[in-house]
Structure formats: C-alpha cells, structure tokens
RODO-2510 file (C-alpha; in nm, 4 decimals, decimal comma):
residues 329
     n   res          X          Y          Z
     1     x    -3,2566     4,7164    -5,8848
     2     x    -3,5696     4,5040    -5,9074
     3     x    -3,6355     4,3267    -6,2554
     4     x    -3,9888     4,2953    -6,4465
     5     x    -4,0273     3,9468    -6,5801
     6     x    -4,2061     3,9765    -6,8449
     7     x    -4,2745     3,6408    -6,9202
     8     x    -4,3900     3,5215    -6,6075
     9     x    -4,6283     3,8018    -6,5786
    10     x    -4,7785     3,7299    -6,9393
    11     x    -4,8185     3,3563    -6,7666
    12     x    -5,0158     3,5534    -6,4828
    13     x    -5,1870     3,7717    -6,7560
    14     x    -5,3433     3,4261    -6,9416
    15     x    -5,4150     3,2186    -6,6658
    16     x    -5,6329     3,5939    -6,5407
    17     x    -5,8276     3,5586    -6,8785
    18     x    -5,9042     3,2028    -6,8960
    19     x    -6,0503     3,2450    -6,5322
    20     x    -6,2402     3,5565    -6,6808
    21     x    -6,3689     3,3919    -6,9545
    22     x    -6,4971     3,0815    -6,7422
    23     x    -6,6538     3,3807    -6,5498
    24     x    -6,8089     3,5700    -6,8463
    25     x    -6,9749     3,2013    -6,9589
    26     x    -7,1029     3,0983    -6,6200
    27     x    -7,2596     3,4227    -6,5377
    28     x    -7,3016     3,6339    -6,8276
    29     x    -7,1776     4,0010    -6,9061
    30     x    -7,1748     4,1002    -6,5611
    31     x    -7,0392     4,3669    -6,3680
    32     x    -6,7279     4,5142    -6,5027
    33     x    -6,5983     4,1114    -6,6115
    34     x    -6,6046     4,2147    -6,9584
    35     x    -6,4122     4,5233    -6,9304
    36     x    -6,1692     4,3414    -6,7069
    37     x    -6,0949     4,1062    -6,9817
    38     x    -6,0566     4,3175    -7,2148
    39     x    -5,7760     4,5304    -6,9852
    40     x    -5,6090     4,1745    -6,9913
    41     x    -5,5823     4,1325    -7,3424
    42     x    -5,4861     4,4639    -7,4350
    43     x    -5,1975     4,4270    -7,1762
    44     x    -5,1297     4,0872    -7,3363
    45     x    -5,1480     4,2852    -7,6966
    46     x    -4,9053     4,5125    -7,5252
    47     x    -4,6460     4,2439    -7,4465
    48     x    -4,6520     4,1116    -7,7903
    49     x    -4,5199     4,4119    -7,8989
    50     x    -4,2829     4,5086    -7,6855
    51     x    -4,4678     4,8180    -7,5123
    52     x    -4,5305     4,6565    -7,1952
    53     x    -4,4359     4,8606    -6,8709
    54     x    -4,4277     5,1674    -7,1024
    55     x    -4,6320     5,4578    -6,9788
    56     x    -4,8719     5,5634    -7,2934
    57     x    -4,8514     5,9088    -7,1724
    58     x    -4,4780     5,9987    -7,1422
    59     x    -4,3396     5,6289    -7,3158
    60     x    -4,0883     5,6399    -7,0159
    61     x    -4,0604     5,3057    -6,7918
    62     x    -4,3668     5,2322    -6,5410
    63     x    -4,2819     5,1882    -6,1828
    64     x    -4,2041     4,8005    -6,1568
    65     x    -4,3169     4,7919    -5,8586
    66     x    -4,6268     4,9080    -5,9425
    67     x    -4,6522     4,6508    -6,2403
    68     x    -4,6059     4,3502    -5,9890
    69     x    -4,8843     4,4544    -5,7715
    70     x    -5,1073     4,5526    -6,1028
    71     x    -4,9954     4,4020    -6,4091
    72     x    -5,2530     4,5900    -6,5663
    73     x    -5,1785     4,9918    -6,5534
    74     x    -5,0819     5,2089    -6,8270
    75     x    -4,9401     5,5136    -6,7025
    76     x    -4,7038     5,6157    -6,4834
    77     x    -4,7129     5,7663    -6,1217
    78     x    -4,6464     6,1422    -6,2818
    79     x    -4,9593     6,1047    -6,4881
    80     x    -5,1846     5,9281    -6,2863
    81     x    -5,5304     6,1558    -6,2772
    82     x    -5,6006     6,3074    -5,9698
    83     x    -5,8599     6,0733    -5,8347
    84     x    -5,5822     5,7697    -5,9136
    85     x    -5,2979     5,9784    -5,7236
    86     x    -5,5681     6,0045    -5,4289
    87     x    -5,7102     5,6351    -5,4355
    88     x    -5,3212     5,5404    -5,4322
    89     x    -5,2894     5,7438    -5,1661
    90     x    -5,5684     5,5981    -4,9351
    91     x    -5,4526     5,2250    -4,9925
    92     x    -5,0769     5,2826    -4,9277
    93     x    -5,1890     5,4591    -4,5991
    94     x    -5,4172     5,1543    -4,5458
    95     x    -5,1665     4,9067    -4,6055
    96     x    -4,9049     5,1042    -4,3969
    97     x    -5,1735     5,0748    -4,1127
    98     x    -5,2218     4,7528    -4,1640
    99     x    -4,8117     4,6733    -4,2133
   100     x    -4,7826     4,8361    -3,8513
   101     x    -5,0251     4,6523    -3,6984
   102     x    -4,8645     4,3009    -3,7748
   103     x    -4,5545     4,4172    -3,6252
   104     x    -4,5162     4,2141    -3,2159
   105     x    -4,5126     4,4042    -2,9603
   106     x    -4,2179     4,6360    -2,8750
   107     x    -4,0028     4,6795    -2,5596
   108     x    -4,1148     4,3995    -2,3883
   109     x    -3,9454     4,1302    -2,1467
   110     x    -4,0330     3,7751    -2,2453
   111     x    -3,9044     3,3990    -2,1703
   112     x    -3,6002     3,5921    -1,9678
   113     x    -3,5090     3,8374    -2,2483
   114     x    -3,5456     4,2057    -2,2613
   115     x    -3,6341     4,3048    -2,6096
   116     x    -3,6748     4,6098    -2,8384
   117     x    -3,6792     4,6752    -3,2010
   118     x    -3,6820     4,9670    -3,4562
   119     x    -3,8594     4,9511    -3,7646
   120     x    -3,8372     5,2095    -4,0037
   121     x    -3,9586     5,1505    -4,3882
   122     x    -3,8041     5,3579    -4,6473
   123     x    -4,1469     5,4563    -4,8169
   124     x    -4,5034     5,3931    -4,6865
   125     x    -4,4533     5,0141    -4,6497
   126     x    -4,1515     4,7928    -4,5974
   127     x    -4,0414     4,4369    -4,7339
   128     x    -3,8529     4,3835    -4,4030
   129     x    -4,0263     4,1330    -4,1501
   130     x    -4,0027     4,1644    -3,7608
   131     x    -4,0842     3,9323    -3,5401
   132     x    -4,1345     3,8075    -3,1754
   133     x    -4,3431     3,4819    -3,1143
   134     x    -4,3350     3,3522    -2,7698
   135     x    -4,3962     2,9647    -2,7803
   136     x    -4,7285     2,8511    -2,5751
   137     x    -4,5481     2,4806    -2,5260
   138     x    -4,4751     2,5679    -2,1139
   139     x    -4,0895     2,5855    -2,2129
   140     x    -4,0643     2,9795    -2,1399
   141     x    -3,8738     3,0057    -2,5036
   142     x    -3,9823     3,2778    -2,8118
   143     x    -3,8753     3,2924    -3,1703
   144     x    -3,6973     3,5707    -3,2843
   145     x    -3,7095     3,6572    -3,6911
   146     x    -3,5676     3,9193    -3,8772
   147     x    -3,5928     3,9151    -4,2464
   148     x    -3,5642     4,1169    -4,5896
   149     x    -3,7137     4,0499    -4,8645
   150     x    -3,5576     4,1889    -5,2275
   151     x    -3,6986     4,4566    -5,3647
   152     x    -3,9125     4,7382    -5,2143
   153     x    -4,2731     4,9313    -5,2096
   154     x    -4,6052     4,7021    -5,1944
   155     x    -4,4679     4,4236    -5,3883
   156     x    -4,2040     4,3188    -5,0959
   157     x    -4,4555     4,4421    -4,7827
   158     x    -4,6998     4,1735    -4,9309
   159     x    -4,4486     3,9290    -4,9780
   160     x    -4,3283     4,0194    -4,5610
   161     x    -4,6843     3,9492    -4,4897
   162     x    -4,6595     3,6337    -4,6546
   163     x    -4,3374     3,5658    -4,4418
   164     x    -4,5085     3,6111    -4,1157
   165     x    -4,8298     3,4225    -4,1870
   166     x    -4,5965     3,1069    -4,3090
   167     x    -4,3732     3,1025    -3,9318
   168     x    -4,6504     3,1819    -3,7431
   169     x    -4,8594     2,8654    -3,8931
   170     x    -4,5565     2,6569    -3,8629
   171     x    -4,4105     2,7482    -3,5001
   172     x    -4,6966     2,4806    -3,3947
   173     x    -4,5133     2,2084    -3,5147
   174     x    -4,2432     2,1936    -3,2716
   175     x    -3,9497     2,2061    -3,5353
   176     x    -3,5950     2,2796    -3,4804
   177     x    -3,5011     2,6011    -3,6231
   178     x    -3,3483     2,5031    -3,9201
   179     x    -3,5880     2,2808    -3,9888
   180     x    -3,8609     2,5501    -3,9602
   181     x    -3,6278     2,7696    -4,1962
   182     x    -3,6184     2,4471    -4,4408
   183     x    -4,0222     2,4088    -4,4297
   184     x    -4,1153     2,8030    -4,4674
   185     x    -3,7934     2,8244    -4,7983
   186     x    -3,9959     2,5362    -4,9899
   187     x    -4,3527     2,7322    -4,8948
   188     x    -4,2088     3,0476    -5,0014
   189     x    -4,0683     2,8993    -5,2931
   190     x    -4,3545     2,7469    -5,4128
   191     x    -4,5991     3,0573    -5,3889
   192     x    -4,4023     3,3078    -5,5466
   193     x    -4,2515     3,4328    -5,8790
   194     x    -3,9040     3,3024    -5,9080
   195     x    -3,7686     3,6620    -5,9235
   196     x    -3,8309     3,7188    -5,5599
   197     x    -3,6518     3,5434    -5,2425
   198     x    -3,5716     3,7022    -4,8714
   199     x    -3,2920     3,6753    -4,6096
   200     x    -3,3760     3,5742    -4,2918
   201     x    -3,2201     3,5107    -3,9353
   202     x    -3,4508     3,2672    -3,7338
   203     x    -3,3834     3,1640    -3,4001
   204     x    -3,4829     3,0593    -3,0808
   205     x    -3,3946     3,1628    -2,7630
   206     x    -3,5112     3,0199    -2,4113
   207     x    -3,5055     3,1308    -2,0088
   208     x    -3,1962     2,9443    -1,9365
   209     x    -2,9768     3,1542    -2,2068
   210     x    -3,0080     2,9030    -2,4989
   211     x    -3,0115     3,0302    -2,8378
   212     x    -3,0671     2,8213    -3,1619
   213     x    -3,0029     3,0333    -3,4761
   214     x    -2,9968     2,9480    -3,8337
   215     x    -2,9036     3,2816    -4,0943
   216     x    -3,0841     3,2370    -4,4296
   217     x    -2,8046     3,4686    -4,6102
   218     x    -2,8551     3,7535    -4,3950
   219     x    -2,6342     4,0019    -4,2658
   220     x    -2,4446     3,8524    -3,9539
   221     x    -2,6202     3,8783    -3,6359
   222     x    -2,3790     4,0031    -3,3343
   223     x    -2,3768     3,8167    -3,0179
   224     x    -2,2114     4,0809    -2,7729
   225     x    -2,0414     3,9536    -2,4725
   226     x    -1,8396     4,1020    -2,1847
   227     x    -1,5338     4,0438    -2,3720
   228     x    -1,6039     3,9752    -2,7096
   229     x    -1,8002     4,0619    -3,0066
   230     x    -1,9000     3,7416    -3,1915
   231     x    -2,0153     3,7160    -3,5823
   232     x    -2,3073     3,4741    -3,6338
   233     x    -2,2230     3,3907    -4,0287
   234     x    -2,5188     3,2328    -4,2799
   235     x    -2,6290     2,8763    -4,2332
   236     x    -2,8062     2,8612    -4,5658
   237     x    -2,9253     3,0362    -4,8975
   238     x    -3,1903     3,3321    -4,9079
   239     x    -3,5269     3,1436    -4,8755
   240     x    -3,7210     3,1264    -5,1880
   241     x    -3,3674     3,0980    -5,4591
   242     x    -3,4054     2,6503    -5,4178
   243     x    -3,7190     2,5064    -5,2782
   244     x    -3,5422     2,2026    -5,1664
   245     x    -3,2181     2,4359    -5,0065
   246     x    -3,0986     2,2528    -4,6636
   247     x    -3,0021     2,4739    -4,3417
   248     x    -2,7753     2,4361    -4,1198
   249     x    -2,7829     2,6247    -3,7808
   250     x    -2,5690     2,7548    -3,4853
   251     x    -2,6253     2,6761    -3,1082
   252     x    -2,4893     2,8940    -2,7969
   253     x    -2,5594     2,9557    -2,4580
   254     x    -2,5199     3,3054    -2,3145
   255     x    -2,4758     3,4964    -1,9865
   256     x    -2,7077     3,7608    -1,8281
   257     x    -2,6092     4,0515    -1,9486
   258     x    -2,4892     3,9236    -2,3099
   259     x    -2,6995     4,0867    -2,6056
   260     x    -2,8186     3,9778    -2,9305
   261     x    -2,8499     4,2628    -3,2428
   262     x    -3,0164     4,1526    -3,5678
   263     x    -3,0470     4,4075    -3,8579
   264     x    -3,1235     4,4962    -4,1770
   265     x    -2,8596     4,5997    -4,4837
   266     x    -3,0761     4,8933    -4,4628
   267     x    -2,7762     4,9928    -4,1837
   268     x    -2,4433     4,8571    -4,3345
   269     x    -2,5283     4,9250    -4,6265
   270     x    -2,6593     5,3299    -4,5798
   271     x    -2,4350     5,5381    -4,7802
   272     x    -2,2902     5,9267    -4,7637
   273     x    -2,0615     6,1074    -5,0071
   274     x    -2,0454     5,7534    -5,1994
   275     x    -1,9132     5,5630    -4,8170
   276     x    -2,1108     5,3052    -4,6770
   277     x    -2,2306     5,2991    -4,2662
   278     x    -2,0468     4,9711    -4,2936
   279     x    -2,0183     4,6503    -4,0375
   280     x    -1,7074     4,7966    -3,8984
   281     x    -1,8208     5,1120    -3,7557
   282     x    -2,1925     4,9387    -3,6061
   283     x    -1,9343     4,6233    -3,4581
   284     x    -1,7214     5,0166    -3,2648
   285     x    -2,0305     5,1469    -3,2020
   286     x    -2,2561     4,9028    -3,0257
   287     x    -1,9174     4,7610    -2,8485
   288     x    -1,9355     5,1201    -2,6772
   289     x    -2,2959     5,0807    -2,5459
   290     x    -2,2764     4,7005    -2,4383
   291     x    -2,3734     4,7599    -2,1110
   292     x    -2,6872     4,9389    -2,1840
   293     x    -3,0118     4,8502    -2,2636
   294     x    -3,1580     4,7153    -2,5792
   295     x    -3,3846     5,0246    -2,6237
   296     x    -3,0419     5,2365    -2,5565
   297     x    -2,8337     5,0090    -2,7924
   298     x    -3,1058     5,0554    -3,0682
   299     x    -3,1156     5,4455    -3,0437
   300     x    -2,7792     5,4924    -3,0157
   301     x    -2,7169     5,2566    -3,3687
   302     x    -2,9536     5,5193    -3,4772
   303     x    -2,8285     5,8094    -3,3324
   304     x    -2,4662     5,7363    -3,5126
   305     x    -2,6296     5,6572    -3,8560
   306     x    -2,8078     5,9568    -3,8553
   307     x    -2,4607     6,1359    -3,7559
   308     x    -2,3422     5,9003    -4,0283
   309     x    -2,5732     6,0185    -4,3116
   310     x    -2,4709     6,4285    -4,2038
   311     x    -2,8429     6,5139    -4,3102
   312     x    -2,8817     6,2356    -4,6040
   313     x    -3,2102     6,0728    -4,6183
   314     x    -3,2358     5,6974    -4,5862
   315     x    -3,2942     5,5031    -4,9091
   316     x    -3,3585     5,1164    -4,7550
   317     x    -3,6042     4,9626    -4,5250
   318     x    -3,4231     4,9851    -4,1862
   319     x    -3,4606     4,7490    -3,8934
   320     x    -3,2999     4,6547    -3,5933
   321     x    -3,4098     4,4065    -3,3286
   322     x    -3,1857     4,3577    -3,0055
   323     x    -3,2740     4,0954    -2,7383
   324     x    -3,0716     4,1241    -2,3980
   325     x    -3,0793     3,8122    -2,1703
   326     x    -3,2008     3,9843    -1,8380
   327     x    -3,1932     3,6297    -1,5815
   328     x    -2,9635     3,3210    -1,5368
   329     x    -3,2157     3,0472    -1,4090
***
C-alpha cells in the first residue's frame, strides 16, 4: 500500500510558499498568488495538527495518491463537487491520452527481432513503463525496457514518464547496459521523494542474436529456447532505493526462433479465491506456445489469466513485452 510522507511533503509545502512569497513581492497581489498562498499555509496549519490527508467533509483518509499529485486538496473523491468530479475527469482522460501516446510502436520487426507488447493499466493511467528504442549508431541493435514503478494512479504514470524521458536522453551516450541502468538509478534518485523507486529490466539486443540484460529487481525475464526455459534473475536493486547502487548484468546469445518475455507483477502476482496467477503456471503456459509468435504468446498469457481470474477484475498495471529473434546473420 503506498505511504504519505508527511514530512517530506510539508518540506514541498514551505519551499511552495517561500517561492510564493518571492512572487507576491516581485509582482504584487496578482492573479490568484495570494489565494494560492494562503491554500499553502492552511495545509501547512493542517499538518501541524495532525489533520492532514483528512477529508473535512467525511474526516475519512484522502486518496494518497491524490495528495502526491496535489498536496493541497481537502476533500475526498466521494465529495468532490460536480464540476471537480468532471475537471478530474477531463485531465485523467488527457493524461491517459497522453500516457498512450508515449508508448513505441507495437508489433513491429526491428534490428532482427519480431516484437509485440500488451499494456494494460489498472485505472486510467499506469506506473508501468514500455519501451522499444532502436539505436541510430548503424549497429542494427534496440533497447528493450520494461519497468514498474511502486505505487499506482497519476503519481506513478508521472513518475513512468520521468523513466522514459531519462533512457531516452541517455541511450546517446553509448553506455553498456548496466551502466545506463547505473546513470538513470542516480537521476531517478536524485529527482524524486525517497518514498518512491521502480523495477526495471534493461537490455539490449542486436541482429546477430546478442542480448545484454541487466534486471533492476524485477520479476525474472524468461529466455525460451527449444529445449529449455531459462530464468534471467536481478542484477541490482530497484532504481531510485541508493543513488550510488552498482549493476551488474547478464550476456547471451540466442538462436532464431528463441523468445524473450518481460512482464509485470501485475501477472504473477493476479490473484483469485485468495491464489496467485503465479511464475509457475506463466513458465507451463508460455512453454506450450513457444513456437508461436510473440503477438500469439502475448494473447495466449492473456487468454489463461483471464481463465485464471474466472471473471475477477484485474487490480495491477499489467504488461507484457515479448521479442522473438526472427534471423541468424
């Protein structure tokens, strides 16, 4: 369950006024500044004594999400007014817009490897991060990312936009993969509150069937062979827990035909009648469909959770990415 630190938002909540008073002296009573500082210091009032996060309507808990992205609301979703509940509304089906159209392209064939992905978020946004970026260096090699970052709502979608701006600024720099991993931890670690970090698989994958991974705490990747299903385990720490964390990461070269399937803990981790989807039954059921195509494998993951779940709705961000090497140069 996601945590409200209180003490790092009343940081936040000062730091807001002094810039508002700097504001209020340079230009004067202007706009809504004043009533803007006085929201801040009536929230700050409110953390003194001890009512902060407490809807003044029903005195039940505010949504901590919702604090995060606002520090400064009083109520509760159940009491918002109507024109609140429909401004809400409009920006969360703006952001999901906008959450969509970072996503790469899907079902694609790039730098030899057949690709498709799923991406499903349990609300109107997700804090999981997707991600194909096909390297413009003339070696026919992409990066592949997967990621989750804790908690859910608008809080962890801007914190996946985050994510993707930081690896798609540093791909340019021609790092190895861990070292790119090692770069965007101390970046995300530096920019955000302490309470929030993110798995993350990040690896890169070229047209002769090499693959460079390193697993930021993540769920294990599956490389699936011909004979074999193989366990990629964690090189490293969640990004964001250390900023000076070292990773390690794992090299292999594959066959034609071999396929690698990244995912969320919004699979293994789906629950029904208090059992969880588990790694054991998605190891059975994509060993049954290793032989077909990514966009086959992908569905069919699906098509057994949803068997899984007997009618249960989803309560996790859900994504799976597979990548099939489709030459042998």
């Amino acid at each position: 369950m996601t945590q409200l630190n209180v003490s790092e938002i009343r940081e936040q909540l000062i730091e807001r006024r002094d810039r508002l008073q700097d504001s209020v002296k340079r230009f004067g009573e202007a706009g809504n500044l004043v009533y803007l500082l006085q929201e801040v210091d009536a929230a700050l009032e409110r953390i003194t004594n001890n009512t902060y996060g407490i809807c003044i309507v029903c005195n039940e808990s505010i949504e901590v999400d919702r604090l995060k992205v606002d520090p400064l609301i009083k109520v509760c979703l159940d009491h918002m007014n109507a024109a609140q509940q429909k401004m809400l509304e409009q920006d969360l089906g703006l952001a999901s817009k906008i959450q969509h159209g970072l996503l790469p392209k899907n079902d694609l064939i790039a730098a030899g490897w057949e690709i498709f992905y799923s991406y499903l978020p349990a609300g109107a946004v997700s804090g999981d991060y997707c991600d194909i970026i096909e390297y413009k260096d003339g070696t026919d090699s992409l990066l592949f990312l997967l990621g989750d970052v804790s908690g859910k709502g608008v809080a962890a979608s801007l914190l996946m936009s985050h994510m993707r701006a930081m690896f798609h600024s540093l791909i340019s720099f021609d790092l190895k993969v861990n070292s790119l991993v090692e770069r965007a931890n101390r970046l995300f670690c530096e920019s955000t509150i302490s309470s929030h970090f993110a798995t993350l698989v990040c690896g890169k994958a070229n047209s002769k069937g090499e693959i460079e991974i390193c697993s930021a705490g993540h769920n294990p990747p599956l490389l699936i062979k011909k004979n074999e299903i193989i366990k990629i385990g964690s090189t490293g720490v969640p990004i964001g827990l250390f900023c000076d964390s070292g990773y390690d990461s794992k090299s292999f070269v594959v066959d034609a035909g071999d396929i690698l399937f990244l995912y969320s803990d919004g699979l293994t981790e789906s629950s029904s009648n208090d059992e969880e989807y588990g790694e054991e039954r998605l190891v059975k059921i994509v060993s049954s469909l290793r032989n077909s195509s990514p966009k086959e494998l992908v569905n069919g993951v699906l098509e057994d959770l949803n068997l899984f779940l007997s009618g249960n709705s989803k309560t996790d961000d859900l994504t799976i990415l597979a990548l099939k090497r489709v030459n042998s140069n």
